[in-house]
C-alpha positions in Angstrom: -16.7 7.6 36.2 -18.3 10.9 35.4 -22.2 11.5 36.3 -24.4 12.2 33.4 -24.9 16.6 34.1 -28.3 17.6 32.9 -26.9 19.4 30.1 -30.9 20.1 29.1 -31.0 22.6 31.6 -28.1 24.6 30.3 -28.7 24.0 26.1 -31.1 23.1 23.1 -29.9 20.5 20.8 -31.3 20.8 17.2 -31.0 17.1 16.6 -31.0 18.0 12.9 -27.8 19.6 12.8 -26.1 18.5 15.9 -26.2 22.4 17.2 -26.5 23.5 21.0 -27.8 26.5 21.8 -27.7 28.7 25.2 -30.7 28.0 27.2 -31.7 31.3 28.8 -30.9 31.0 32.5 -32.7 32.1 35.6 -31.6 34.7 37.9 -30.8 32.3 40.9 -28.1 31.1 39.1 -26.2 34.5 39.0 -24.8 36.2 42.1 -25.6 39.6 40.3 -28.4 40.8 38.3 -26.0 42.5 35.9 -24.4 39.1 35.2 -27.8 37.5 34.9 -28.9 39.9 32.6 -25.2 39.8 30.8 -25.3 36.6 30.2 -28.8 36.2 29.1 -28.3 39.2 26.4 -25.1 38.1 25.1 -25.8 34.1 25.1 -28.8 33.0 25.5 -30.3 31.3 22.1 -27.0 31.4 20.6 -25.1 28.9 18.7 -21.8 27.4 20.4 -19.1 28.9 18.0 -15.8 28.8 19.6 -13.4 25.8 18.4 -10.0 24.1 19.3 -8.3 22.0 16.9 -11.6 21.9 14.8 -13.8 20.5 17.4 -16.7 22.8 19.3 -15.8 23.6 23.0 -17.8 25.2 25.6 -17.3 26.7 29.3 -19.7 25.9 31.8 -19.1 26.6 35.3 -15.3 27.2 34.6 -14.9 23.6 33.1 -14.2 23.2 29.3 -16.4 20.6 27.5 -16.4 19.3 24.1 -20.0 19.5 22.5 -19.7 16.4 20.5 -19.9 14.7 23.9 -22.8 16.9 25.1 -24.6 16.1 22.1 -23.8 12.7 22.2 -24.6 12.7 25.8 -28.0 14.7 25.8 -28.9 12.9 22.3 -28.6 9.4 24.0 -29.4 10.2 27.6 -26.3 8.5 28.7 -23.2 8.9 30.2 -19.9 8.4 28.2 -18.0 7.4 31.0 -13.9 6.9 30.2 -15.0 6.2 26.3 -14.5 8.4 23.5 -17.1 10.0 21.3 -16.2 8.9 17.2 -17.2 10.9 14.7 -18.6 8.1 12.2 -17.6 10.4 8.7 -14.3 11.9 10.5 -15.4 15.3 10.3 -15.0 16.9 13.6 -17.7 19.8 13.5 -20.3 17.0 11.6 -22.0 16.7 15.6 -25.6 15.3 14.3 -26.2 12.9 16.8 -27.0 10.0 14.1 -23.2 10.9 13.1 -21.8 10.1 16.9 -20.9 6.9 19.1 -19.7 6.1 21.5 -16.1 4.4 21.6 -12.9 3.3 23.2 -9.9 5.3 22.6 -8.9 2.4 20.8 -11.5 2.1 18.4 -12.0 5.9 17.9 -8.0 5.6 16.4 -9.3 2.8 14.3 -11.5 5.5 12.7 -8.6 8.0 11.7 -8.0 9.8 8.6 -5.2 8.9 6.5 -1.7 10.7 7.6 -0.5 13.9 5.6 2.9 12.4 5.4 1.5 8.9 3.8 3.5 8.6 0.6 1.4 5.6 -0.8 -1.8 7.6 -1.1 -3.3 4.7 1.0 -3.8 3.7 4.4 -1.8 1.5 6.0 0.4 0.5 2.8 3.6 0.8 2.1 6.7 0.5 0.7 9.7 -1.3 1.5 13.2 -0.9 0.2 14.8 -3.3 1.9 12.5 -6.2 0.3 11.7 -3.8 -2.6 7.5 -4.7 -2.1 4.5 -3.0 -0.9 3.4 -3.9 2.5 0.1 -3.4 4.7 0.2 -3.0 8.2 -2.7 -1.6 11.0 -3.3 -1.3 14.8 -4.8 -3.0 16.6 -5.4 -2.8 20.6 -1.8 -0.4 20.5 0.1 -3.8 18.6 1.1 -3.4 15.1 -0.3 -6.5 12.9 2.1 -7.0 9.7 -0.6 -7.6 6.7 2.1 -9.0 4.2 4.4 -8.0 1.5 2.6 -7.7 -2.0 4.2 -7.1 -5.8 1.7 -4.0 -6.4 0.6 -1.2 -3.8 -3.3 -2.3 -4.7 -2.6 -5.9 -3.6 -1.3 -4.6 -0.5 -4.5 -2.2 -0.2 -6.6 -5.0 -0.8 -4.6 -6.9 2.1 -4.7 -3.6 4.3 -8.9 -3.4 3.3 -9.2 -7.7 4.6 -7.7 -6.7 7.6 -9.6 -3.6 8.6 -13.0 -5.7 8.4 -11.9 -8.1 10.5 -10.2 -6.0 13.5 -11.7 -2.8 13.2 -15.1 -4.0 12.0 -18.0 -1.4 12.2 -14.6 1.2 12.8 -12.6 0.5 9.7 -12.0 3.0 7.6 -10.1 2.6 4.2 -9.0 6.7 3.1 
């Protein structure tokens, strides 16, 4: 289990917008004065910018970090330990804190957008040739749970909807 770092000493979070800035940093923290005043020039009170796979990363120390948890982390003034950190709306760069919480790897894949290779244009439906019907299906825990085989695609996104409430609850998501 990872010990909450005092991330306050190294950024500001606008709680508004879920941005970290550079804190400036003192000079004992640099072997050099050049890279003291180097870094204090080129980062200090600056936004953290630099991406992968649409969400913010930073290096501190040598050691990538993802901000989401920072902000999660110096929002809550907790540790995140082995969870996750969900984005409630799905959108990776959305880090307001009132947008973030904390989660288990299973329940952050509860909250997952829709494939781009879904041919039903709904989550967790589909269709079946063999038994020419819709069905639903969803994850739960890393076990598929088999919602049924419907007439019409929207009884089986009705189905698909029923069973997202009750085993994803407050993590369901429907699009």
């Amino acid at each position: 289990m990872r010990t909450l770092m005092n991330w306050h000493d190294h950024f500001t979070l606008d709680r508004t917008t879920g941005t970290l800035y550079w804190r400036e940093r003192p000079r004992s923290m640099f072997r050099t004065d050049r890279g003291w005043r180097t870094f204090n020039s080129q980062r200090a009170n600056k936004a953290i910018t630099c991406s992968r796979r649409g969400y913010l990363i930073v290096r501190l120390f040598n050691k990538l970090y993802q901000v989401h948890r920072i902000v999660f982390e110096m929002a809550n003034d907790q540790t995140l330990g082995d969870n996750d950190v969900d984005h409630r709306d799905g959108n990776q760069s959305n880090n307001v804190p009132s947008n973030l919480r904390s989660a288990t790897v299973s329940q952050n894949l509860m909250n997952t957008r829709m494939r781009s290779d879904n041919t039903s244009g709904l989550k967790g439906v589909y269709w079946s040739v063999g038994r020419n019907k819709w069905f639903a299906k969803l994850v739960v825990a890393g076990r598929q749970i088999h919602l049924g085989y419907h007439e019409t695609r929207g009884l089986a996104a009705v189905a698909r909807a029923k069973g997202a409430i009750r085993y994803h609850g407050q993590f369901a998501r429907f699009t």
